[in-house]
C-alpha positions, 0 to 999 in steps of 0.5 A: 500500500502507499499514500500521497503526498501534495507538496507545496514551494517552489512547485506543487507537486504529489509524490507517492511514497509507502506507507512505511515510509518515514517523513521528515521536514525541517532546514536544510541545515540549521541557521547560525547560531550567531543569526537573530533570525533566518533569511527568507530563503533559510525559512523554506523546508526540506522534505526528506523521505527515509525507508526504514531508517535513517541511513536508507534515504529515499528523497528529499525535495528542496525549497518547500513551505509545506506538506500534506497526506491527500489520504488522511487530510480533507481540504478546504478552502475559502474562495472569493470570487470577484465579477467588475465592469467600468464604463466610460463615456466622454463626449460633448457633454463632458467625461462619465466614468461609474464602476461597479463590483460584485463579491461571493464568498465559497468554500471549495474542497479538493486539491488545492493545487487546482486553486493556486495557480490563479486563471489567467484574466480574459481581455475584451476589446471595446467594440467601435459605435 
């Protein structure tokens, strides 16, 4: 049997380790002893996958923020959905411009990496009178 894994950081990608696997997630290496705090970049993890023991490694995936098991843990996650249109009218009578903008709130459960990557805004062309 095996599980998987949805990993977040510098991708989003789902690896697929045993069930026996041991997983471990920390730095790199750790900071300095002489640093106040880490760096930006000292603050992503390393995710390491070990068979058995520590001396049988089987992975380790550099530069990520984080992780889940996609069999053990649901997700869900508040999406705001935002619709908006502006107007704009200059003529003889002088410049009009007026706004409007709609907001709903959802919650949407399944992977999350299908809401990462944001969809791309459609362009319309104003159309000539």
């Amino acid at each position: 049997m095996s599980r998987t894994l949805l990993v977040f950081g510098d991708k989003t990608f789902k690896i697929t380790v045993p069930d026996d696997a041991k997983i471990t997630f920390g730095p790199w290496s750790p900071p300095n002893a002489k640093a106040d705090c880490w760096s930006d970049g000292e603050k992503r993890g390393t995710l390491r996958v070990y068979q058995g023991g520590k001396e049988n490694i089987l992975a380790v995936f550099a530069g990520v923020t984080g992780f889940r098991d996609m069999s053990a843990i649901s997700y869900a996650e508040e999406v705001v959905r935002e619709e908006g249109a502006t107007i704009w009218r200059d003529d003889e009578h002088g410049y009009m411009r007026s706004s409007s903008r709609q907001a709903t709130k959802a919650w949407v459960e399944g992977d999350p990496a299908g809401l990462i990557e944001a969809p791309k805004p459609r362009v319309r062309r104003a159309r000539k009178a």
